[in-house]
N, C-alpha and C positions, 0 to 999 in steps of 0.2 A: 164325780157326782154319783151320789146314791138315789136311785128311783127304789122306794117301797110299796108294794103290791100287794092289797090285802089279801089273802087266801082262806080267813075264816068262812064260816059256816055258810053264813048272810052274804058275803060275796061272792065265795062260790055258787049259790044260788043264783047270782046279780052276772054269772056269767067271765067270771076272774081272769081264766084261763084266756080267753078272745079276747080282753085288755092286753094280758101280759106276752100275746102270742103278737097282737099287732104293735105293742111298745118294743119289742123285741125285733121287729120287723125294721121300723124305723130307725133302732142304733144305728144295725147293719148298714139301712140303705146310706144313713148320715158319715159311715164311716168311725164310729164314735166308740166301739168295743175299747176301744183303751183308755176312754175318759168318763163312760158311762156305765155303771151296774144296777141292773134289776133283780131285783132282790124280793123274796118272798116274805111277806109280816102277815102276823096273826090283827085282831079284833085292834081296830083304832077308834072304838069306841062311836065311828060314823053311820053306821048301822039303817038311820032311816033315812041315809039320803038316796038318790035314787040310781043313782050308780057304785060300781066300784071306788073301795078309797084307795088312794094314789096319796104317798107321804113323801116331799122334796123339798127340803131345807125346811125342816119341822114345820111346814104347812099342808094339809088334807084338802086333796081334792077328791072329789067326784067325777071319774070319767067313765065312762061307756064305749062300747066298742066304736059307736058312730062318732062320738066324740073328740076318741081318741087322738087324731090326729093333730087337731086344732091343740089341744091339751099338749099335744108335742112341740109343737110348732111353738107356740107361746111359752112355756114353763120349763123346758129344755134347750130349744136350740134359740129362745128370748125375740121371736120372731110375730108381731103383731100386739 
């Protein structure tokens, strides 16, 4: 599974890095580096939502660092 991580302008601003620092956090602790890759993407065109966009299985989310977890838990590991 590919996890896509927007890195444009607007999400760098939106704080990208601390998305993809605690997405990255969570492969690890799930064990999942050999079934999961986060991956760096430019502009997904989501711009005024109010988090980072998050692209997995051609659907855009919006996650934030608070978020984030819940966003894992649901959309990755299909939990809740």
């Amino acid at each position: 599974m590919d996890i896509y991580v927007c890195v444009g302008s607007s999400c760098h601003l939106k704080n990208s890095k601390a998305v993809i620092d605690k997405l990255n956090s969570r492969i690890k602790k799930e064990n999942l580096e050999d079934k999961v890759a986060l991956r760096g993407a430019f502009c997904m065109g989501k711009c005024s939502n109010q988090g980072v966009s998050v692209k997995v299985d051609n659907n855009v989310y919006s996650v934030t660092e608070e978020n984030a977890d819940d966003f894992f838990d649901k959309n990755i590991l299909g939990i809740g």
